[in-house]
C-alpha atoms as a printed R data frame, in Angstrom:
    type eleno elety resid chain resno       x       y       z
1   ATOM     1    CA   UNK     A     1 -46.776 -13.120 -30.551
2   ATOM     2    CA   UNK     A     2 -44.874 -15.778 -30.704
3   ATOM     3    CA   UNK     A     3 -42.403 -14.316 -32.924
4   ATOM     4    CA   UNK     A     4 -42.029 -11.688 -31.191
5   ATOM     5    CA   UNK     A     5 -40.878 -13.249 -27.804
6   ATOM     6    CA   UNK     A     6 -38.140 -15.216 -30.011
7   ATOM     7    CA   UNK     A     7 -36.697 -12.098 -31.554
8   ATOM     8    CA   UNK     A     8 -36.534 -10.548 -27.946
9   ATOM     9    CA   UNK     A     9 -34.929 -13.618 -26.368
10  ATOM    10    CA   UNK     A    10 -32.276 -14.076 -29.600
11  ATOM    11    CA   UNK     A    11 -31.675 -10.148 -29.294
12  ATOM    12    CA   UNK     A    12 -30.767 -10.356 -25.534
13  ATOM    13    CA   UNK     A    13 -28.870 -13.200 -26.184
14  ATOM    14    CA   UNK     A    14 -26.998 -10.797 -28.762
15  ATOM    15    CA   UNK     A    15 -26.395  -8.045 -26.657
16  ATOM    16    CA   UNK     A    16 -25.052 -10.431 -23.982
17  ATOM    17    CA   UNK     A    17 -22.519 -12.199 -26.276
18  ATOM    18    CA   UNK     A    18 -21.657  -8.648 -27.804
19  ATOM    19    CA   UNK     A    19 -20.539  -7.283 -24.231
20  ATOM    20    CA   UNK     A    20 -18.173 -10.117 -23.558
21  ATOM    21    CA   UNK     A    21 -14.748 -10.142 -24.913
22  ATOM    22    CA   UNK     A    22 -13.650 -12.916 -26.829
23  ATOM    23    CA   UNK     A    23 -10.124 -13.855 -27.635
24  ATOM    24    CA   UNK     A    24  -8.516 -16.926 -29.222
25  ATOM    25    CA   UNK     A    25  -5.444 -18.554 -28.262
26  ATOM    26    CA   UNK     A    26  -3.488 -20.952 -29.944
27  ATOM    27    CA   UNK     A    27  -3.050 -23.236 -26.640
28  ATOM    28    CA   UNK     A    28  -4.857 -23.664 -23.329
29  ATOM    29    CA   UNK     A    29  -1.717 -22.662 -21.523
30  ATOM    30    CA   UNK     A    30  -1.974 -19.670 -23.100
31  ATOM    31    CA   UNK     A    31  -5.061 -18.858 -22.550
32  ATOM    32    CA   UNK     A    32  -4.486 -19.796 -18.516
33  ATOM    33    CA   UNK     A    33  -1.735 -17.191 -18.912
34  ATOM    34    CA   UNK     A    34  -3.685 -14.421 -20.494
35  ATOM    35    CA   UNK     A    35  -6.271 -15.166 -16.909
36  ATOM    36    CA   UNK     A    36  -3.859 -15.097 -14.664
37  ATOM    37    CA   UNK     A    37  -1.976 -11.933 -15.696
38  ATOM    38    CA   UNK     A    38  -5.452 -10.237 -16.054
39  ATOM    39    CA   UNK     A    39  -6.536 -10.781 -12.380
40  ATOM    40    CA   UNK     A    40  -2.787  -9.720 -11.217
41  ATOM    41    CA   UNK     A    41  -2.476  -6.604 -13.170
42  ATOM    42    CA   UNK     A    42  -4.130  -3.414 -11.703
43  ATOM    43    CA   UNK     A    43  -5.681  -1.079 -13.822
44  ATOM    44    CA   UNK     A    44  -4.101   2.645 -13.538
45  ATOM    45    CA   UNK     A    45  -7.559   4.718 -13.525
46  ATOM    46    CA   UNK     A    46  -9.529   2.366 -11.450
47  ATOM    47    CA   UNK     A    47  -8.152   2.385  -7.628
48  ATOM    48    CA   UNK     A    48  -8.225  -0.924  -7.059
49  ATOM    49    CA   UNK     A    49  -9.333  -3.097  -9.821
50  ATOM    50    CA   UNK     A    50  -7.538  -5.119 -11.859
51  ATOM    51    CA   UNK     A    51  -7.938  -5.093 -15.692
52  ATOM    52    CA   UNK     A    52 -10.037  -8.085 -15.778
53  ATOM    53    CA   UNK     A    53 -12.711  -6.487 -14.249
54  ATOM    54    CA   UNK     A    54 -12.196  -2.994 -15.162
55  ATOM    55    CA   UNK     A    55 -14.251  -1.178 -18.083
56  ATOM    56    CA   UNK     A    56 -12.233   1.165 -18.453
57  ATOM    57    CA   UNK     A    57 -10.602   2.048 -21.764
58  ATOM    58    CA   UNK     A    58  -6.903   1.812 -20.233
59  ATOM    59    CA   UNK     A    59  -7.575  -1.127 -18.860
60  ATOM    60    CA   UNK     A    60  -8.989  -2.893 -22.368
61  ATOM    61    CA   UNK     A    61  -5.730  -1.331 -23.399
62  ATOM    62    CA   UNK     A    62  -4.073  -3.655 -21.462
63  ATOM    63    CA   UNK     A    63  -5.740  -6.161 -21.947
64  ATOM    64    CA   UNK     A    64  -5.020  -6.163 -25.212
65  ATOM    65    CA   UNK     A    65  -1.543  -5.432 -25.017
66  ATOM    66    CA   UNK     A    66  -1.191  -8.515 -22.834
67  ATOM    67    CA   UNK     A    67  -3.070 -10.928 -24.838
68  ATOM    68    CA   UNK     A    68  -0.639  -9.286 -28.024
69  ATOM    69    CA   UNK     A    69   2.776 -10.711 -25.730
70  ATOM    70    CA   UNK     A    70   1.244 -13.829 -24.322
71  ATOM    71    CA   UNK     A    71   0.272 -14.679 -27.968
72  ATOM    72    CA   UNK     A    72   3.783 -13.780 -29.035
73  ATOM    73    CA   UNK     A    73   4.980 -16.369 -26.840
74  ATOM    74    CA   UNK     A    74   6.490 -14.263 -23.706
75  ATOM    75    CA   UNK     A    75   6.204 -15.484 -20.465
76  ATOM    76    CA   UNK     A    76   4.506 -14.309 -17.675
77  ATOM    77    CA   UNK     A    77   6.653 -12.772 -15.770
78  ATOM    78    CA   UNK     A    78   8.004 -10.839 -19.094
79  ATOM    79    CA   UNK     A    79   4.726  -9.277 -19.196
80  ATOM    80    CA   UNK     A    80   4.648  -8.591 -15.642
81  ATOM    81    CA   UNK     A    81   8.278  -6.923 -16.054
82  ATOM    82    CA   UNK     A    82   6.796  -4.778 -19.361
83  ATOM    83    CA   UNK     A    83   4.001  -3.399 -17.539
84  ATOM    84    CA   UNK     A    84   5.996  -2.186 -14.847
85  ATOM    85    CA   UNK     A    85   8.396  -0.939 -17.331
86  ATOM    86    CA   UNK     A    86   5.528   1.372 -18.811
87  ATOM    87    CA   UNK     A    87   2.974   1.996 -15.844
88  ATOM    88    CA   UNK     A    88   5.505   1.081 -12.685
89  ATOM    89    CA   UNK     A    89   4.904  -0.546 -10.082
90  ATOM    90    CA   UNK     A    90   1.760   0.028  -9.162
91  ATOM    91    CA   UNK     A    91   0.369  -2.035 -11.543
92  ATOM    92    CA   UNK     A    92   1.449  -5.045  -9.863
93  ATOM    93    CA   UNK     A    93  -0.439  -6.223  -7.317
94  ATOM    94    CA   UNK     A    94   2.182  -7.648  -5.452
95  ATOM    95    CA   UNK     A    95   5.026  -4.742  -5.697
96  ATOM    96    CA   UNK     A    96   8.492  -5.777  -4.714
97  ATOM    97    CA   UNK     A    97  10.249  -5.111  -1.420
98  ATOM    98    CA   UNK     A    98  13.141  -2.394  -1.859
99  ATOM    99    CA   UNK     A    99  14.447  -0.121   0.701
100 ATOM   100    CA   UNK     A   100  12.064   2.526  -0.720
101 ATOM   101    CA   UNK     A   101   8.925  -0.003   0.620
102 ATOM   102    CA   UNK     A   102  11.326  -0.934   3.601
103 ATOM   103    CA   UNK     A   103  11.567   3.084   4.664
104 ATOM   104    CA   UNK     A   104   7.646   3.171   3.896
105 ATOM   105    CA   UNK     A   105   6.751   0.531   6.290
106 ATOM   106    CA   UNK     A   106   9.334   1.007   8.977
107 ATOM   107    CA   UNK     A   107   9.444   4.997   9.059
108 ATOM   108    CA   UNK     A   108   6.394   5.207  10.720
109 ATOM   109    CA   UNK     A   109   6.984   2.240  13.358
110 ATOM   110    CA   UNK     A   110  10.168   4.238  14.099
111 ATOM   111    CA   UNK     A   111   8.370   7.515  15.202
112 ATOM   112    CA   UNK     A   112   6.100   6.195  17.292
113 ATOM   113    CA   UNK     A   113   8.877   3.869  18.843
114 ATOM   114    CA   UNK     A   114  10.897   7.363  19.460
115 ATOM   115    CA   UNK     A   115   8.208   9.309  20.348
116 ATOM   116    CA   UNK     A   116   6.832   6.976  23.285
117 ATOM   117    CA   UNK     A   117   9.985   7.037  24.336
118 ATOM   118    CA   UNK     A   118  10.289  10.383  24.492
119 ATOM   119    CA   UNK     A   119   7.090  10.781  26.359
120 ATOM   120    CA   UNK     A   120   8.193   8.507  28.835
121 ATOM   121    CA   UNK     A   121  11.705   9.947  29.268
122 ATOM   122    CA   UNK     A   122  10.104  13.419  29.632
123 ATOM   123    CA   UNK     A   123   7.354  11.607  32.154
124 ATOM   124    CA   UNK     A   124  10.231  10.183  34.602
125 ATOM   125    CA   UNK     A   125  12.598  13.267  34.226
126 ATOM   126    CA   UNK     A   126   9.428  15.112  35.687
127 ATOM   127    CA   UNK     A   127   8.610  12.904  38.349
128 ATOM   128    CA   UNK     A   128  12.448  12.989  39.324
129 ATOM   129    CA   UNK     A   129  12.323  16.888  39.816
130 ATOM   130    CA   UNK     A   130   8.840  16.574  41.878
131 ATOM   131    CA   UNK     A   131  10.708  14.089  44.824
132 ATOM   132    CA   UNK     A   132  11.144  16.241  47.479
133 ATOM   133    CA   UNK     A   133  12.000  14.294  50.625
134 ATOM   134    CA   UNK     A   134  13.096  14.989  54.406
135 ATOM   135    CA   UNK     A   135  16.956  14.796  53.155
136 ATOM   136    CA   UNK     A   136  16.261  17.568  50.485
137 ATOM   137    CA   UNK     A   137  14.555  19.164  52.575
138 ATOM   138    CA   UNK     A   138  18.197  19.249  54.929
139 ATOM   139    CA   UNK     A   139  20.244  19.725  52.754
140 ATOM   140    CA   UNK     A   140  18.267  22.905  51.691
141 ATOM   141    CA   UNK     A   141  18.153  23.890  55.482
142 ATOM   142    CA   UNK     A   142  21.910  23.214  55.661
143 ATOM   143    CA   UNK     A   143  23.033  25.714  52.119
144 ATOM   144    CA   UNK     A   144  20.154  28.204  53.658
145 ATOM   145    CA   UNK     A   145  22.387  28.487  57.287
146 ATOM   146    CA   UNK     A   146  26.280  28.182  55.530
147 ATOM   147    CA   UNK     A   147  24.633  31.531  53.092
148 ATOM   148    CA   UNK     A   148  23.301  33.045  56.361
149 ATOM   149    CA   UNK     A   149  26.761  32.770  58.503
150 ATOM   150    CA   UNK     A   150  28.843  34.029  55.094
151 ATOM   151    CA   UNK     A   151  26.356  37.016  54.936
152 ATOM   152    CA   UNK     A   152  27.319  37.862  58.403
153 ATOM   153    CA   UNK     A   153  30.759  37.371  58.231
154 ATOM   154    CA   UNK     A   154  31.016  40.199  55.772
């Protein structure tokens, strides 16, 4: 029996070391690298993981592929600049700002800016036409009588 419970324990312990990746780096700094890039990158199947955490076979792609240029000496943000070469730039986490994010962000702000406006411009253009006051109402009386008298003239 005894036996038996130490071949279960060393076989989970087996099958725990198996799942885990393992890669070697010649220096710590390296190897700090390799982390970092891993938690910034996002994987292109998963929605919002990055490739650290993904399982997905893409994702150990690039994991791979990174530890391949960190090993070769590149620095991070040459790897960064790579993998938006290849997969754009939605594998970044942090995407730069160009005027295509600028017209993304602002674009929207800008409709509902003009179309409050609008609303309210239409809103006091209405309540202009509904004043109707004892002068109005005078003037009316006055172009009713000057039609009248022409009408009778002729």
């Amino acid at each position: 029996m005894k036996y038996v419970i130490v071949l279960l324990l060393m076989m989970i312990t087996a099958a725990a070391q198996a799942t885990e990746d393992k890669y070697n780096f010649a220096t710590a700094e390296r190897e700090q690298t390799f982390r970092e890039l891993t938690h910034e990158l996002r994987c292109p199947k998963c929605q919002n993981q990055n490739i650290a955490d993904s399982d997905a076979v893409v994702a150990k792609d690039l994991r791979d592929k990174v530890i391949a240029l960190v090993n070769e000496g590149q620095s991070k943000q040459e790897v960064i600049d790579y993998m938006i070469d290849r997969y754009g730039y939605f594998v970044h986490y942090q995407p730069p700002v160009t005027p295509a994010t600028i017209v993304l962000w602002v674009l929207p702000v800008a409709i509902i800016i003009l179309g409050f406006g609008f609303i309210v411009f239409r809103q006091k253009r209405a309540a202009k036409k509904q004043d109707w006051n004892a002068a109005d109402e005078q003037k009316l009386a006055e172009l009713i009588n000057q039609y009248q008298r022409q009408e009778r003239e002729q």
